[in-house]
C-alpha positions as CSV (number, residue, x, y, z in Angstrom):
1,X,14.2,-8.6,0.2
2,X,10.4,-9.0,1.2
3,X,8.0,-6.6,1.6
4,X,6.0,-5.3,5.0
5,X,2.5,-5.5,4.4
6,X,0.0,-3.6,6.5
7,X,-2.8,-5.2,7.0
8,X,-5.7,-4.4,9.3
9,X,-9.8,-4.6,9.6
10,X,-10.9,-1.1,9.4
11,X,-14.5,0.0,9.8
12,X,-16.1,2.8,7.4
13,X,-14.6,5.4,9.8
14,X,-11.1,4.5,10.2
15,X,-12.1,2.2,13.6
16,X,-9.5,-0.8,14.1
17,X,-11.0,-2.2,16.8
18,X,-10.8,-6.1,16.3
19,X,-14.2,-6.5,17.8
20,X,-15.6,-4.2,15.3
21,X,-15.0,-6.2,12.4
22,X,-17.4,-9.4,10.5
23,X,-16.2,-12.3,11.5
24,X,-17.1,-14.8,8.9
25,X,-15.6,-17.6,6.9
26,X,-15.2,-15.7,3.8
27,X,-12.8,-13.0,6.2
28,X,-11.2,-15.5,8.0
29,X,-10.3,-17.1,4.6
30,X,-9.1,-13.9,3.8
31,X,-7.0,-13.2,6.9
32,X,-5.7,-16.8,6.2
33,X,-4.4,-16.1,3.1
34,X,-2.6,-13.1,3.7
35,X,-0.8,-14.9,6.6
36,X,0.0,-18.1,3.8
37,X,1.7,-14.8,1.7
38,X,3.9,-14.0,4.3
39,X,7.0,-15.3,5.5
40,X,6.0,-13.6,9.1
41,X,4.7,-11.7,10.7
42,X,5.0,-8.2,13.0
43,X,3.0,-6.8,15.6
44,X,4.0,-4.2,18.4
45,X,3.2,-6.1,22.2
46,X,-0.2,-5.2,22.7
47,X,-1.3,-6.9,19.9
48,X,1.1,-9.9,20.7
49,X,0.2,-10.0,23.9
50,X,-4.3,-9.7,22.6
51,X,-2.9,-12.4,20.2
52,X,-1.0,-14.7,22.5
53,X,-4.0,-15.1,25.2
54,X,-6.1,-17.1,22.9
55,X,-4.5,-18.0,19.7
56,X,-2.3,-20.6,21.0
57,X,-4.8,-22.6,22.8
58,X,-7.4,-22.7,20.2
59,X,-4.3,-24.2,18.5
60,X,-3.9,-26.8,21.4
61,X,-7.5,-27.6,21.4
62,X,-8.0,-26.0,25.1
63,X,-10.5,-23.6,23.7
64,X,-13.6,-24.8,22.0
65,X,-13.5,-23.4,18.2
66,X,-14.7,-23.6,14.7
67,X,-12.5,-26.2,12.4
68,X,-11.6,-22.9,10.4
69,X,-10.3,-21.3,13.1
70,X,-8.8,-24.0,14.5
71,X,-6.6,-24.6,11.6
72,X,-5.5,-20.7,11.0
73,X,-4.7,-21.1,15.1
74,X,-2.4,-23.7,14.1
75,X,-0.7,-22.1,10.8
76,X,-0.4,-19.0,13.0
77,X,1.9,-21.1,15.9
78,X,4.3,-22.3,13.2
79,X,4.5,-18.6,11.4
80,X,7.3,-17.3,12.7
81,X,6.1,-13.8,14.8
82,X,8.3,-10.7,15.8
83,X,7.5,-8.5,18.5
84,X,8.4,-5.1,19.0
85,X,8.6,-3.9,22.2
86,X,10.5,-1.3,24.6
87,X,8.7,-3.1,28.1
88,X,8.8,-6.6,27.6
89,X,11.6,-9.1,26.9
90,X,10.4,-12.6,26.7
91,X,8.3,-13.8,24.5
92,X,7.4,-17.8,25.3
93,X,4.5,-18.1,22.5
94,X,6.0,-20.6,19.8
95,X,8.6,-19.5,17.3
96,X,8.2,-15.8,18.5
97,X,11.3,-13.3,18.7
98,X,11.9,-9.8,20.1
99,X,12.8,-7.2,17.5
100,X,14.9,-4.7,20.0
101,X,17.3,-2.2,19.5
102,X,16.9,0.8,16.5
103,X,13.0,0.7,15.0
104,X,14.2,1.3,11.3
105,X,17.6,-0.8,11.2
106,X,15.6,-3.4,13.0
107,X,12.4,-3.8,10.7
108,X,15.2,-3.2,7.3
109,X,17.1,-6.1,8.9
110,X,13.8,-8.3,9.3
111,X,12.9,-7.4,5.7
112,X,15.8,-8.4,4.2
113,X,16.3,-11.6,6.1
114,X,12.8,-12.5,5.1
115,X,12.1,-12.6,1.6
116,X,8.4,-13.9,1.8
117,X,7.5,-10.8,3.1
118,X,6.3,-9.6,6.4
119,X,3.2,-8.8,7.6
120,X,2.3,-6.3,9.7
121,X,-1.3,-6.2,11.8
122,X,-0.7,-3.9,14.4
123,X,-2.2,0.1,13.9
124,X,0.2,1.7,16.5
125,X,3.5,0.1,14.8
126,X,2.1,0.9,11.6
127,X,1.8,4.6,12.5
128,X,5.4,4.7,13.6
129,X,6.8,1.9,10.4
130,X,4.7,4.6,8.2
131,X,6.9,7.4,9.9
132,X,10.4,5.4,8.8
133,X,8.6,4.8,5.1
134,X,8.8,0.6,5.6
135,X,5.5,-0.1,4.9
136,X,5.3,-0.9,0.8
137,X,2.1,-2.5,0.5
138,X,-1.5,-2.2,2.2
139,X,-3.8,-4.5,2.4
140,X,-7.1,-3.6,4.4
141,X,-10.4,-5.3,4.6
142,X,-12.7,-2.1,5.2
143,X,-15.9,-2.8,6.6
144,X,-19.0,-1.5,6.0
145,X,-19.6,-0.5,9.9
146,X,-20.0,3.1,11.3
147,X,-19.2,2.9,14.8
148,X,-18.2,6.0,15.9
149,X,-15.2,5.3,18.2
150,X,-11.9,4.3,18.1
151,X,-9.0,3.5,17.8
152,X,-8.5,4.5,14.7
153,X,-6.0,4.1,11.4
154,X,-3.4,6.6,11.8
155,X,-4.3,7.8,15.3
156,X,-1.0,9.7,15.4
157,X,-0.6,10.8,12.6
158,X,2.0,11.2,9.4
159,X,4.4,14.0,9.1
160,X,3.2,13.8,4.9
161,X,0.4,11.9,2.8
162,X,1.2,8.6,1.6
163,X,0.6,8.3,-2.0
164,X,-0.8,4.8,-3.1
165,X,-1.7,2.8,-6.4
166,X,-4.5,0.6,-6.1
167,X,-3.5,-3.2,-7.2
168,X,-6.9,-4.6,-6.7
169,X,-10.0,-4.4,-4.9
170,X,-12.6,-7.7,-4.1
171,X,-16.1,-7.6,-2.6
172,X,-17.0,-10.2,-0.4
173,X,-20.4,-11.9,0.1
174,X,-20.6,-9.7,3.7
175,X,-20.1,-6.3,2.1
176,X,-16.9,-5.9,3.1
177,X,-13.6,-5.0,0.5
178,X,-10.6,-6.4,0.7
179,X,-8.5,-3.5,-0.5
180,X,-5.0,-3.4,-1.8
181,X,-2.4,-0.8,-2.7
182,X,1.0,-0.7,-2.5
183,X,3.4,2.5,-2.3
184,X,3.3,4.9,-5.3
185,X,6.5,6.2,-6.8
């Protein structure tokens, strides 16, 4: 069985607005190395839908882009992507799949199927994966941002606190840490 990672940008005050975060080539290393972990990867469909508007053709070379981000474009359209979603159906982007039916037997299923592990990058599904206890590990690069609006981590809220054991923390050049924890027993 693999595990579901969280994994988000999160500013000083719990913001996870993607625009919100640095953008450098020491955090897109980062990002890329948590996706090279993973056997795949999980989003609800806003995020799918936020991803598949520009990933894909950076990937194609239709948008203009770094070499760096060119190349995690790429890695991305091979990784194999789930999508969870109660609205939408299809999901055309390469090697993407609709998770449907029951939330918890659906994401146990996924994790058992996938024993690279799973990560997860979207805040809204976390909240409600959190709910079910999925999530085992977390893996946030907090940045060192006040910004005063949202959304934020955990929006909605947990019915208890999650109790978690740091595995390892790593400054980068930006000020930014990459933080890690995984569930505590």
């Amino acid at each position: 069985m693999g595990l579901l990672t969280f994994s988000l940008n999160v500013t000083l005050d719990g913001c996870i607005d993607h625009q919100e975060g640095i953008a450098d080539d020491e955090t897109h290393a980062f990002i890329t190395h948590l996706m090279d972990e993973g056997g795949a990867m999980l989003w609800g469909r806003v995020t799918y839908e936020m991803m598949e508007g520009y990933w894909p053709a950076v990937a194609s070379g239709k948008v203009d882009a770094p070499q760096a981000l060119r190349d995690w474009a790429v890695k991305l359209e091979a990784k194999p992507k789930y999508v969870v979603s109660s609205t939408r159906k299809n999901f055309p982007w390469t090697n993407s799949h609709h998770l449907a039916g029951d939330l918890l037997t659906g994401v146990q299923q996924l994790k058992d199927a996938t024993p690279g592990g799973i990560l997860l990058g979207s805040g809204k599904l976390a909240n409600e994966l959190d709910r079910l206890e999925l999530i085992d590990e977390y893996k946030f690069l907090v940045h060192p941002r006040i910004v005063g609006h949202g959304p934020t981590l955990y929006q909605g809220g947990l019915p208890n606190t999650r109790r978690l054991e740091l595995v390892s923390a790593k400054s980068l050049r930006s000020g930014a840490v990459a933080m890690h924890y995984r569930r505590a027993n």
